[in-house]
C-alpha positions, 0 to 999 in steps of 0.5 A, a space after each residue: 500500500 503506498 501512502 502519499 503525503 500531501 503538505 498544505 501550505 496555511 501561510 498563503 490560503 489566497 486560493 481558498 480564502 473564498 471559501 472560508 466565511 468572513 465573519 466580523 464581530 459587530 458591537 451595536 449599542 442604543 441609547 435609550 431616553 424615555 422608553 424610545 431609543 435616540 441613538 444607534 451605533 455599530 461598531 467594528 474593526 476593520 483589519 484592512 485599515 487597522 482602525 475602529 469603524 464607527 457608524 451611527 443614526 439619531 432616532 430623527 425623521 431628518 437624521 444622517 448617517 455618521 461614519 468615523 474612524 478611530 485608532 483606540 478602543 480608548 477613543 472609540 469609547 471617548 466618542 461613544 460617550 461623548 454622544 450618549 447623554 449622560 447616565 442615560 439607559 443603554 442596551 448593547 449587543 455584540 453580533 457575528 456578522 458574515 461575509 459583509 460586502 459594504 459597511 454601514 449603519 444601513 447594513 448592519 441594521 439589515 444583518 442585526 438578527 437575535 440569531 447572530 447575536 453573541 451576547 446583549 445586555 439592556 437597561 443599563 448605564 454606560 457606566 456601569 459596563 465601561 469595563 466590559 465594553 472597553 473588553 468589548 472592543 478590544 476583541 472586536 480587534 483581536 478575534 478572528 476567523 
């Protein structure tokens, strides 16, 4: 019997990287005010730039879309905040997003089911989950597929 060895090479996986699924860990948060949610966010990192991916709406009938870019999870977090009202209600959730062509608010919003969803909290105060968001945020670098 003879056995033939094959050796692949996982260093250069171009030729197969079509068929390994693009996941993308989302982080969305919601401002609550009122029982209504004012504010929406999503937030991802994005490999290609090495940079934190920011995109947002305000529960207005004339609200437009932001889209910014941030170099920390510290100043991801400073922005965040400084866009919440202060000791308002959040509710966030981190979601496996997969094989995202384009990204923005529209997007994310299309994709965020509760069966891609990792884990959620609701009703609490930003201050309260400061640490776990910060940690948060960080795996949104360093988790991959």
């Amino acid at each position: 019997m003879n056995i033939k060895i094959i050796h692949i090479d996982y260093t250069n996986m171009t030729e197969y990287d079509e068929y390994i699924p693009k996941d993308q860990l989302v982080l969305y948060i919601e401002e609550k005010t009122k029982d209504e949610i004012d504010m929406r966010c999503f937030v991802i990192f994005d490999k290609y730039e090495q940079e934190y991916y920011i995109t947002g709406l305000r529960n207005h009938i004339n609200a437009v879309q932001y889209k910014f870019y941030c170099k920390s999870k510290t100043k991801v977090f400073d922005f965040i905040e400084s866009i919440l009202e202060p000791n308002c209600k959040i509710n966030y959730i981190l979601y496996n997003m997969s094989d995202l062509d384009y990204v923005d608010f529209f997007v994310f919003k299309q994709n965020s089911r509760n069966c891609r969803e990792i884990v959620g909290y609701n009703d609490i105060t930003l201050s309260e989950s400061k640490k776990y968001i910060k940690k948060l945020l960080k795996n949104l670098k360093y988790v991959r597929y």
